[in-house]
C-alpha positions as CSV (number, residue, x, y, z in Angstrom):
1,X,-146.7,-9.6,-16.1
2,X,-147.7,-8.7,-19.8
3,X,-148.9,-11.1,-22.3
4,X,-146.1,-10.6,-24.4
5,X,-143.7,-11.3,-21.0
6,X,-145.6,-14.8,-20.4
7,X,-144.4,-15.7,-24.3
8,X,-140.8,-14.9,-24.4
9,X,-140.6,-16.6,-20.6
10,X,-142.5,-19.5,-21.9
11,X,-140.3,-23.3,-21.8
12,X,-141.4,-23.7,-25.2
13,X,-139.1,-21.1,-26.1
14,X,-136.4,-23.5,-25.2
15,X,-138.6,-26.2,-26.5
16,X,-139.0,-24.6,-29.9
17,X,-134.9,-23.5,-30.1
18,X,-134.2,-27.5,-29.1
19,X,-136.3,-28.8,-32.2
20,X,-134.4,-26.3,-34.8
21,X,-137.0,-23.6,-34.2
22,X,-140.3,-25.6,-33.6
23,X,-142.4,-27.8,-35.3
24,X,-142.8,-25.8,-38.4
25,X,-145.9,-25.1,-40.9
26,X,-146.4,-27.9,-42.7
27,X,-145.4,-30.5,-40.7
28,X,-147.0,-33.1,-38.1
29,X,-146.0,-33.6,-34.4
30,X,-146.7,-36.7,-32.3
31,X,-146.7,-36.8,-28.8
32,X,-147.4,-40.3,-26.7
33,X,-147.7,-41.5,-23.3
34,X,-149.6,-44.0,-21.3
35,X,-153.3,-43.0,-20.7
36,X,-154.2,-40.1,-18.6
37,X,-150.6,-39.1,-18.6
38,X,-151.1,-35.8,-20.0
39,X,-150.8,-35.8,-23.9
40,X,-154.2,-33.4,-23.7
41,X,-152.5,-31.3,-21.4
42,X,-149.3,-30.7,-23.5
43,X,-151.6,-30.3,-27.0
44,X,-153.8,-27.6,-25.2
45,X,-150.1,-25.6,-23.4
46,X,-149.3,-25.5,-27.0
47,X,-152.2,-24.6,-28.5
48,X,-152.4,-21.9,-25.6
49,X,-149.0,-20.6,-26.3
50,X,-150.5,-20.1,-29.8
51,X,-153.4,-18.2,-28.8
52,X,-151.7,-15.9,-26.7
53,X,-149.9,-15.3,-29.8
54,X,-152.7,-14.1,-31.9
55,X,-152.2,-17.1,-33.7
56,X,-155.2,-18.9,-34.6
57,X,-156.2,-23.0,-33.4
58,X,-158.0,-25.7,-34.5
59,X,-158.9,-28.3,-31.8
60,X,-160.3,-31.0,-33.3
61,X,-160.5,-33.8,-30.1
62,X,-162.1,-37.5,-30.5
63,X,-162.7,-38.3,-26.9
64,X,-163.4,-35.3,-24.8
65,X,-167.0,-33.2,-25.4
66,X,-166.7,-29.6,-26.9
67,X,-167.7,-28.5,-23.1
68,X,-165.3,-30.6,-21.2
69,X,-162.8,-29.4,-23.5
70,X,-163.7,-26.3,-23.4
71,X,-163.0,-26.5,-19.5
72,X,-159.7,-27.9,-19.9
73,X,-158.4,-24.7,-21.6
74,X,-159.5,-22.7,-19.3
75,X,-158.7,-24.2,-16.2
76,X,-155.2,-24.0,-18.0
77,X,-155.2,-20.6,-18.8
78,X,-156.2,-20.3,-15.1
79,X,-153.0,-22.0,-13.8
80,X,-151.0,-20.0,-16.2
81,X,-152.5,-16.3,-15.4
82,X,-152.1,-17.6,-11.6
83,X,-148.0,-18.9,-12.3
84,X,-146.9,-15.6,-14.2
85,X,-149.4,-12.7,-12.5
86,X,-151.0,-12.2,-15.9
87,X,-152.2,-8.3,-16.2
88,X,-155.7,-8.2,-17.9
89,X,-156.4,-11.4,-17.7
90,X,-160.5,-10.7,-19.0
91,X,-159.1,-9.5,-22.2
92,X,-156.6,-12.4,-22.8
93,X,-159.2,-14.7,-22.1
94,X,-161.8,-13.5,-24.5
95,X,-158.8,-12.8,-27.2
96,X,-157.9,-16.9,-26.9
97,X,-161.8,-17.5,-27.4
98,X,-161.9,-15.9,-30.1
99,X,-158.7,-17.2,-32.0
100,X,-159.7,-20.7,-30.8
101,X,-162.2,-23.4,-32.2
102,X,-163.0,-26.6,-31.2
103,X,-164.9,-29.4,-33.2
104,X,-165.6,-32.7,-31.5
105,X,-166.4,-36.1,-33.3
106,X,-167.1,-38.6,-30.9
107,X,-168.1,-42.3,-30.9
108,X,-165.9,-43.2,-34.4
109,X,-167.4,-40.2,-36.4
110,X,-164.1,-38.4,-37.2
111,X,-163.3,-37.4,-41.1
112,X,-160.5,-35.5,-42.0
113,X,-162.9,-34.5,-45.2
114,X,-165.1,-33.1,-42.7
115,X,-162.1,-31.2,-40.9
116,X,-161.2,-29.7,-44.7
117,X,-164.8,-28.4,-45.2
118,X,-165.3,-26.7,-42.0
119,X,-162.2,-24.7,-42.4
120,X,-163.2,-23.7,-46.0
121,X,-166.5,-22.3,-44.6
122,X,-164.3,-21.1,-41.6
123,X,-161.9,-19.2,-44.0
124,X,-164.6,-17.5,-46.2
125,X,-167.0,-16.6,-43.6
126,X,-165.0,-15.2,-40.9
127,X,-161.8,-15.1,-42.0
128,X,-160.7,-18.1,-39.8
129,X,-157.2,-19.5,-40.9
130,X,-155.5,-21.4,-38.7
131,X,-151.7,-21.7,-37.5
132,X,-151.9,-24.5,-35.4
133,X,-154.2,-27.7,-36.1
134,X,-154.8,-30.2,-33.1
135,X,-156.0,-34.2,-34.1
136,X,-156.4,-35.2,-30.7
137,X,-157.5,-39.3,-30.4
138,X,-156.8,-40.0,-34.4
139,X,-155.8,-42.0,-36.3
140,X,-157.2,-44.8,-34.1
141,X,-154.1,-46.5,-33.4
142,X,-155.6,-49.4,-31.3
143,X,-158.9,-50.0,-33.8
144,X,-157.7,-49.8,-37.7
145,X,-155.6,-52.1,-39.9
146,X,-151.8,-51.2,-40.1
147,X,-152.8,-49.8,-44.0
148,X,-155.3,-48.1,-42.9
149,X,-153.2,-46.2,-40.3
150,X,-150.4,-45.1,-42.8
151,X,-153.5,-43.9,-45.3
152,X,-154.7,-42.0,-42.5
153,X,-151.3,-40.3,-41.7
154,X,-150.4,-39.5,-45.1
155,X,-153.5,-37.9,-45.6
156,X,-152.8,-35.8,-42.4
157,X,-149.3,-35.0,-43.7
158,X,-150.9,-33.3,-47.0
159,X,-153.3,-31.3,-45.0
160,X,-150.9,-29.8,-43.0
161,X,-149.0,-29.0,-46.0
162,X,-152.2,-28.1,-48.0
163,X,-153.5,-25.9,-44.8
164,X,-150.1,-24.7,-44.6
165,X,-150.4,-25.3,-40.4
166,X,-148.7,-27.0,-37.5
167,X,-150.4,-30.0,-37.1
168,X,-150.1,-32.3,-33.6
169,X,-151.5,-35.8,-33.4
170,X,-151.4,-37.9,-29.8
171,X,-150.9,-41.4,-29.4
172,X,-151.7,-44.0,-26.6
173,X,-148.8,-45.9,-24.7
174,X,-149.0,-49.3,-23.2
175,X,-146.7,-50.6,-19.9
176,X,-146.4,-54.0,-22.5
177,X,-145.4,-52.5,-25.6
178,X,-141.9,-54.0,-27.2
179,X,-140.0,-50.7,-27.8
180,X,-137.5,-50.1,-30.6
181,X,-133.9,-48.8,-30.1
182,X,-135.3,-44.9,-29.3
183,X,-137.7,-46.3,-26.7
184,X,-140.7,-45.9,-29.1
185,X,-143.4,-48.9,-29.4
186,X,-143.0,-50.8,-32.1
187,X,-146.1,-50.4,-33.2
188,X,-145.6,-47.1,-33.9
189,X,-142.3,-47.0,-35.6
190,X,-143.9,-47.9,-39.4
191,X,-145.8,-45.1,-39.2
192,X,-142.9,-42.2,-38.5
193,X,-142.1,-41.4,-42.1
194,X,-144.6,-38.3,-42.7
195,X,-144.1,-37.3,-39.1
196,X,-141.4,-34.5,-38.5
197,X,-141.5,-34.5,-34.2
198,X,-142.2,-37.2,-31.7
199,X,-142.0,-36.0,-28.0
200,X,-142.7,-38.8,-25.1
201,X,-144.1,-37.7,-22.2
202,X,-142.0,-40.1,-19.4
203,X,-143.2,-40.2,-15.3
204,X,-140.5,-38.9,-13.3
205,X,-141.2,-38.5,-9.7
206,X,-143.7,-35.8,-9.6
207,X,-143.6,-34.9,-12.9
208,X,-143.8,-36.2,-16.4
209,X,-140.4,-35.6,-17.8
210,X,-140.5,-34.5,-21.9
211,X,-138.2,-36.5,-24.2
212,X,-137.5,-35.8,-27.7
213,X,-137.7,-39.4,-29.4
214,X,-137.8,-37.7,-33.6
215,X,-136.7,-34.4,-34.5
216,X,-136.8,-33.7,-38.4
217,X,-133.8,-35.1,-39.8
218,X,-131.7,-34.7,-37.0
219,X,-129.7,-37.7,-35.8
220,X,-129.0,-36.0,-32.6
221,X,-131.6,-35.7,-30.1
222,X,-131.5,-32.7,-27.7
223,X,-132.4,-32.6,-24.0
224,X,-135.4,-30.8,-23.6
225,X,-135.2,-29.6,-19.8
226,X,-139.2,-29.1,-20.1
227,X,-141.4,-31.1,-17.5
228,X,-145.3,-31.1,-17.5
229,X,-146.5,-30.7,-14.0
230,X,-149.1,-33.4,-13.5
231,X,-150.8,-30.9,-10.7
232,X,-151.2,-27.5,-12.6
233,X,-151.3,-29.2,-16.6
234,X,-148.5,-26.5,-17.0
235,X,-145.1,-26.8,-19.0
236,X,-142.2,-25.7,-16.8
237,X,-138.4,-25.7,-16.6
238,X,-137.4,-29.1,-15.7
């Protein structure tokens, strides 16, 4: 199967058509689960769906080394070339390299300031402009004040629209969270305003079932039929 073939026969096609034609430039995305439930895995199928666009990514990741991340992708794009018989698989790979970067702050370092001025040396000395921008592990939900928090996501919210890019944040779960009437943690819910998409990733047998919790302005929430597949780290039909 063709590069092109993999894309249109990709679930976020159905994903994208279920949240009024995706995420949109501009805006920020949340997804959230419990730990080690697969929120890296559904940030790095998007990202990859991107890249085998020709469509450019930022990964900027607070918890994971550039290396180990650097793994994760392609032990994804592995699974993936395997599932859909990818032809030319060499080339694909080395295009997705190339579109990609990663930038890792670990141990409390992150700064969005820092994230601005990379991608202004990025822009003017190789041309590097990103579609898709990837926060994952900030803000710090569990370590800053609740003002703090919103400072941090407003901020985000005017880089995305400043950057002009999709922008997707990930946010940690806990079994003893008090939930509001959409299922979402409370916790969370003060923070929603500047944030267009929220998608919980739910266990369901043997898979983790996606469920649209925010979708713009939309008062109606779609089913997604879209499963991650704890196994593989691929999105499939559900």
């Amino acid at each position: 199967m063709y590069r092109k073939d993999v894309n249109d026969k990709s679930p976020l096609r159905v994903f994208e058509r279920s949240i009024h034609g995706g995420l949109g430039r501009g805006n920020v995305g949340l997804v959230v689960s419990r730990a080690g439930e697969g929120k890296t895995a559904f940030l790095v199928d998007i990202a990859l769906d991107d890249l085998m666009r020709d469509r450019k990514v930022l990964h900027v990741d607070t918890a994971h080394t550039a290396e180990r991340l650097r793994e994760y992708y392609d032990e994804i794009f592995h699974d993936l070339a395997q599932a859909m018989c990818l032809e030319d698989r060499p080339r694909i790979h080395m295009q997705v390299e190339r579109n990609r970067m990663i930038h890792t702050f670990l141990h409390g370092s992150f700064d969005l300031g820092k994230v601005d001025g990379a991608l202004d040396y990025l822009g003017e000395h190789v041309h590097f402009e990103p579609w898709c921008v990837i926060l994952d592990g900030t803000p710090a939900w569990e370590d800053c004040s609740p003002d703090q928090i919103l400072t941090e996501i407003r901020a985000i919210k005017a880089f995305a629209v400043r950057r002009n890019v999709e922008l997707w944040l990930s946010a940690q779960e806990h079994r003893e969270d008090t939930r509001d009437e959409r299922g979402l943690p409370l916790r969370l819910t003060p923070y929603l305003d500047p944030i267009s998409v929220v998608i919980e990733l739910v266990p369901a047998a043997d898979h983790m079932r996606l469920r649209l919790v925010k979708d713009h302005e939309s008062p109606r929430m779609a089913e997604l039929h879209v499963e991650l597949d704890p196994k593989t780290m691929l999105l499939r039909w559900e």
